[in-house]
BANUKE-493057 format. One line per 2 residues: number of its first residue (from 1); their letters; for each residue x, y, z of C-alpha. Coordinates in Angstrom, 1 decimal. Each point is the difference from the previous one (the first is absolute). Layout:
N
NUM	A	X Y Z; ... .
//
This chain:
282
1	XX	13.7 -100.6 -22.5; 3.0 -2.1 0.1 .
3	XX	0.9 -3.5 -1.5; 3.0 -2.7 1.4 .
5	XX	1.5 -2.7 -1.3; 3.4 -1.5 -0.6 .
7	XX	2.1 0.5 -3.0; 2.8 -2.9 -0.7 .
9	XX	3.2 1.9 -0.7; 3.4 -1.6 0.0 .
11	XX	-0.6 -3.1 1.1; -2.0 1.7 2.8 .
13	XX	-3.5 1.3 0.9; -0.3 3.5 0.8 .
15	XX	-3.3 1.0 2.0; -1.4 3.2 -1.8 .
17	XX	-3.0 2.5 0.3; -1.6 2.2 -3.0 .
19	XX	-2.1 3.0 0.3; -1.1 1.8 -2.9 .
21	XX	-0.9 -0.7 -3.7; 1.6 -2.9 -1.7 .
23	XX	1.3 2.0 -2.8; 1.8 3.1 1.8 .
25	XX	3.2 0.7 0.4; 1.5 -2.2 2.2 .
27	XX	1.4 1.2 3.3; 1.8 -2.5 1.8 .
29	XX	1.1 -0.2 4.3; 2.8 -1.9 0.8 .
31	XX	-0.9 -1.1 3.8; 2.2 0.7 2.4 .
33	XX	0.1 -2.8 1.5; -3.9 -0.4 -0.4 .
35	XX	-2.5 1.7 -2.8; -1.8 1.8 3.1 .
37	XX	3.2 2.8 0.4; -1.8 1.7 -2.7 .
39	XX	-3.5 1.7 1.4; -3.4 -1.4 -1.5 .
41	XX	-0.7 3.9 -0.2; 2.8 0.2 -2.2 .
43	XX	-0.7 -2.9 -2.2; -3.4 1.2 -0.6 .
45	XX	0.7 3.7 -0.8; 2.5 -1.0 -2.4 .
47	XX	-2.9 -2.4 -1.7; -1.9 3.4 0.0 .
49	XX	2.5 1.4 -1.8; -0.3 -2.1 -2.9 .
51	XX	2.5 -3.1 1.0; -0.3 -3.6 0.6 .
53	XX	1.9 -0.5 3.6; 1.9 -3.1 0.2 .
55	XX	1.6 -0.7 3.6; 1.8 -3.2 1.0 .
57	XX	1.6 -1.5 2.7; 3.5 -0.7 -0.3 .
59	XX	1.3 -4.2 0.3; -0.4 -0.8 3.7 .
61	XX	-2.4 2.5 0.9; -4.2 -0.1 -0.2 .
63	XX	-1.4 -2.0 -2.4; 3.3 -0.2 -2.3 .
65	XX	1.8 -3.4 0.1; 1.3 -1.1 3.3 .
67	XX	3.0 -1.9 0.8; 2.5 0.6 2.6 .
69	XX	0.7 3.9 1.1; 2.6 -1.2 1.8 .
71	XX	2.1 -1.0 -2.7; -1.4 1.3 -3.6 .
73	XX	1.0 -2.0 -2.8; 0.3 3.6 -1.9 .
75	XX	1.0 3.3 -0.1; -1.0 3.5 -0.4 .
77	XX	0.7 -0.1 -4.2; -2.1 -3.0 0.0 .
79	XX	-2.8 2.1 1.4; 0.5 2.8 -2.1 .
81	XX	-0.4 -2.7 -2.8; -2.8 -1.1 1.5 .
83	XX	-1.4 3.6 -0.7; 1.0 -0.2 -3.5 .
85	XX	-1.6 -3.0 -0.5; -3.2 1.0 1.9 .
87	XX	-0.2 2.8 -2.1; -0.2 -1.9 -3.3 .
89	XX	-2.4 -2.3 1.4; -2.7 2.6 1.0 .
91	XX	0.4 1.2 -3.7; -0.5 3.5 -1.3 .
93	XX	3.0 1.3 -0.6; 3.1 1.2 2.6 .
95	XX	-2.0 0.7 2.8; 1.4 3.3 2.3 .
97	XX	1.7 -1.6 2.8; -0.2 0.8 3.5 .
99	XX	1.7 -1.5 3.1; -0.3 0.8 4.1 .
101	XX	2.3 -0.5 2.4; 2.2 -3.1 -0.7 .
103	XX	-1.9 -0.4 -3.3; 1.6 3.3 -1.4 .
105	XX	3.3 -1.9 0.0; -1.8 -2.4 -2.1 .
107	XX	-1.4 2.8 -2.2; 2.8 1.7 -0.6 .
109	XX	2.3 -3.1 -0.7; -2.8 -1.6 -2.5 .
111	XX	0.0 3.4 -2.0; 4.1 -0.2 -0.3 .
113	XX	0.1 -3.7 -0.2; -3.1 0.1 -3.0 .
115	XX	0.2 2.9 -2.2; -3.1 0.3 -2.0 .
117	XX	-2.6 -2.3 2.5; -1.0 3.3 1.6 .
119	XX	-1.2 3.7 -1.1; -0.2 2.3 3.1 .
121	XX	1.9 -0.8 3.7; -1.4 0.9 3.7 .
123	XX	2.0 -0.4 3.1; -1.0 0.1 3.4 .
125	XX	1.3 0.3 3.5; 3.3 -2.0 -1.6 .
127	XX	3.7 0.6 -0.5; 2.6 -0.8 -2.8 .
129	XX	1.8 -2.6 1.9; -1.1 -3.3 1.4 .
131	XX	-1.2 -0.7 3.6; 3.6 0.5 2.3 .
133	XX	2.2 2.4 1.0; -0.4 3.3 -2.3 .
135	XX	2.3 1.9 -2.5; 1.9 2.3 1.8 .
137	XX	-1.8 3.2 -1.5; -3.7 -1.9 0.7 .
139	XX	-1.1 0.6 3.4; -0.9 -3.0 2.0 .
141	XX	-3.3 -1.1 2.6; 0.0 1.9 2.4 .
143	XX	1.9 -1.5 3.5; -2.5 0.8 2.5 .
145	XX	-2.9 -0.8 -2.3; 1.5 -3.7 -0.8 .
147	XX	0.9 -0.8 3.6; -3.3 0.6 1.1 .
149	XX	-1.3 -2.2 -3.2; 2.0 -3.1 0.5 .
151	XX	1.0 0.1 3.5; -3.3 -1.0 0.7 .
153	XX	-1.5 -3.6 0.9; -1.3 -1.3 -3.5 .
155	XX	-3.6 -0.7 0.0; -1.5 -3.7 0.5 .
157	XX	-0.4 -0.9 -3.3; -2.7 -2.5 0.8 .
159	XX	-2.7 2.5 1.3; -1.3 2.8 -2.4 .
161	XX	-0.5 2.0 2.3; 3.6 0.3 1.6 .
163	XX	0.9 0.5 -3.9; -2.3 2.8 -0.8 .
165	XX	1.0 1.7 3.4; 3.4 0.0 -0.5 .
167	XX	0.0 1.4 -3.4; -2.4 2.9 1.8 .
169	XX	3.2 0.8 2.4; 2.3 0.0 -2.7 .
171	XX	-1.9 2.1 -2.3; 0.0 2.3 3.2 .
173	XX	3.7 0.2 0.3; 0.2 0.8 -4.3 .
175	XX	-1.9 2.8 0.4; -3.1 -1.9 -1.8 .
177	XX	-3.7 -0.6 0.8; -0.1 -2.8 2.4 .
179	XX	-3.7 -0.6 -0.4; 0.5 -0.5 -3.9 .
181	XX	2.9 -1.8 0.7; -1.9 -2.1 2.0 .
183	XX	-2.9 -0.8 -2.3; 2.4 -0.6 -2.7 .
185	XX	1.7 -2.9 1.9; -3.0 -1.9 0.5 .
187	XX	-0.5 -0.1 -3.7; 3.5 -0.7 -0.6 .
189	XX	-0.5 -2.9 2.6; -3.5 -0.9 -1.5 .
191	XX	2.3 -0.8 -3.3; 3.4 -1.5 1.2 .
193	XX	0.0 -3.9 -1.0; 0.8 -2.2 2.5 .
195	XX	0.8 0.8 3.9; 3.5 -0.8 0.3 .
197	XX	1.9 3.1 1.8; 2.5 0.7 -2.8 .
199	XX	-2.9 0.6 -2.8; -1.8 2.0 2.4 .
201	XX	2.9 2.3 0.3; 0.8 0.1 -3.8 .
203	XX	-3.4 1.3 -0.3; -0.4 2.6 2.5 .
205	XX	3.8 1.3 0.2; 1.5 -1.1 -3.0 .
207	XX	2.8 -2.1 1.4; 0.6 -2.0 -2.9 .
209	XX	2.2 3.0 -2.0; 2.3 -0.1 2.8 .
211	XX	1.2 -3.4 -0.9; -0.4 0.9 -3.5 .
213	XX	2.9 -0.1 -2.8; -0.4 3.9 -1.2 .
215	XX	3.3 0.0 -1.7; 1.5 1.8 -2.2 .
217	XX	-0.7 3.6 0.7; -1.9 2.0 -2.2 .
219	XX	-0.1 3.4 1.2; 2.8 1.0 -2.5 .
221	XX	-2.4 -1.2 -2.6; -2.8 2.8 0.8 .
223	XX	0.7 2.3 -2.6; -0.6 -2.6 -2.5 .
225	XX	-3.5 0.2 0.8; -1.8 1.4 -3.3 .
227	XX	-3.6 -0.3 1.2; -1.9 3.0 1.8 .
229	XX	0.7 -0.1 3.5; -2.0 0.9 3.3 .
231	XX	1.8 -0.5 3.4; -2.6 0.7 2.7 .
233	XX	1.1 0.1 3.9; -1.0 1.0 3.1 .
235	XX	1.6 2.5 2.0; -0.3 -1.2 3.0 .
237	XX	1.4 -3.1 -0.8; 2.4 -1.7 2.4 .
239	XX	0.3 -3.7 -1.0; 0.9 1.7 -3.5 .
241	XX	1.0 3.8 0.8; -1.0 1.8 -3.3 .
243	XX	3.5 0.9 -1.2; 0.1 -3.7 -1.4 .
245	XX	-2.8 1.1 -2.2; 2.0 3.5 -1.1 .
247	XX	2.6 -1.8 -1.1; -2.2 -2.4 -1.7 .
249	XX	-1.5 3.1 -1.9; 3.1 1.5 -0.9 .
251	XX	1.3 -2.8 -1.2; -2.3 -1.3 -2.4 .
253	XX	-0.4 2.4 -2.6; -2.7 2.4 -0.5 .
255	XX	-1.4 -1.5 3.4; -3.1 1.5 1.6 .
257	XX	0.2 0.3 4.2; -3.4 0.0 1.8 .
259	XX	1.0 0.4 3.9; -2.9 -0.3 2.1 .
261	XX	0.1 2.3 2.8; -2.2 -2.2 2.9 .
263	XX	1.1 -3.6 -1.0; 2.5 -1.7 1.9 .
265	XX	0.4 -3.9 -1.5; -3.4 -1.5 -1.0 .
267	XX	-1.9 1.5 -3.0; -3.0 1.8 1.6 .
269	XX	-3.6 -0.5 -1.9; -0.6 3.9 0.7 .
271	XX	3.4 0.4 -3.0; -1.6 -2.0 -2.1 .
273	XX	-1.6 2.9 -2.1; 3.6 1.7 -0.3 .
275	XX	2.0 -3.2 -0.6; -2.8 -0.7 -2.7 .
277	XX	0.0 3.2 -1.6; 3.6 0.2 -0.2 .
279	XX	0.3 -3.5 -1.6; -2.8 0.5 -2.5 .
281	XX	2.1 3.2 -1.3; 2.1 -0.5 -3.2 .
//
């Protein structure tokens, strides 16, 4: 069992779902963009384990506070202090952080920018620098794989059903499930506010963080990271090839590095037991 509502953070309201006791040890899911990136299987074996499960949707996304995608108003450290702030909201004590995608930028710039909110770090199918051109040592998406992504006609963002089938084809060409792909933009869909093209987009692919101010860098701030680290990554990743997560690992310190052999982008439910087990380990 599962409960939403919407926490007001920052001068913002930040759509959230709980699993688990009210008085566990707070886990908490940065979205990335949406709280859906994380697996319900996950959420709820990690609620099993003994934790309350917070995940959110990041500002523009779901059933977070909605404004314009096209032109956000804020930038990535403001959503890492929206984490912050989240976190002392829900209560408890510093919850363990976790972020996906785009939210692991978030993650790891709330644990540097707020020493102290948070007592344990996750990060997931992310790299240490912001959405762009790469570091020169970080290998970058894959050519072939993004040209078949984006040279494609974008879906009619009016009709679910175009929306949902197009997210099917590109979970295809990532290597993912297309048929969970596909069920998991209909709920993204079922929760986007408002029809307008440019929020549809911001919900399923996350367009918002390309117009986003991500500046300055932080990746030569990693090894200040004093909280126990996981990086977890697929090795078939080609949006994020996992060398972005190896250096992730060696640069924090005393990182752990979970690659998992037969995931390519999307976190499958079937690693939800491993990602679990790993992130309920001291």
């Amino acid at each position: 069992m599962s409960t939403t509502e919407a926490v007001e953070v920052n001068g913002v309201a930040l759509g959230v779902e709980s699993f688990g006791p009210q008085g566990a040890p707070l886990v908490l899911l940065v979205g990335g963009t949406t709280m859906l990136s994380w697996p319900d299987e996950l959420c709820e074996r990690l609620a099993a384990g003994g934790r309350r499960v917070v995940r959110y949707d990041l500002r523009d996304s779901g059933e977070s506070t909605t404004a314009d995608p096209t032109e956000p108003g804020y930038t990535l450290r403001d959503l890492a202090a929206d984490a912050a702030a989240l976190a002392g909201a829900l209560g408890g004590g510093p919850p363990h952080l976790a972020g996906i995608g785009v939210g692991g930028m978030v993650a790891q710039v709330a644990v540097l920018d707020h020493p102290g909110a948070f007592s344990a770090l996750t990060l997931v199918g992310t790299r240490p620098v912001a959405p762009g051109p790469p570091d020169p040592d970080l290998p970058d998406h894959d050519p072939v794989v993004m040209g078949q992504l984006f040279g494609r006609q974008l879906p009619d963002w009016s009709d679910r059903a175009s929306v949902t089938e197009s997210a099917a084809v590109g979970a295809e060409i990532l290597g993912d499930d297309p048929a969970a792909a596909r069920t998991l933009a209909g709920r993204i869909w079922d929760r986007t506010p408002g029809a307008a093209p440019p929020v549809r987009a911001a919900n399923h692919l996350g367009t918002v963080f390309a117009r986003l101010d991500c500046t300055p860098r932080w990746r030569e701030r990693l090894p200040g990271i004093a909280v126990p680290t996981l990086v977890v990554h697929g090795a078939r990743d080609r949006f994020f090839p996992v060398g972005n997560a190896e250096a992730l690992a060696r640069e924090i310190p005393n990182a752990r590095l979970l690659v998992l052999p037969n995931t390519a982008t999307a976190l499958p439910p079937e690693a939800a037991e491993q990602v679990a087990t790993a992130m309920l380990t001291p």
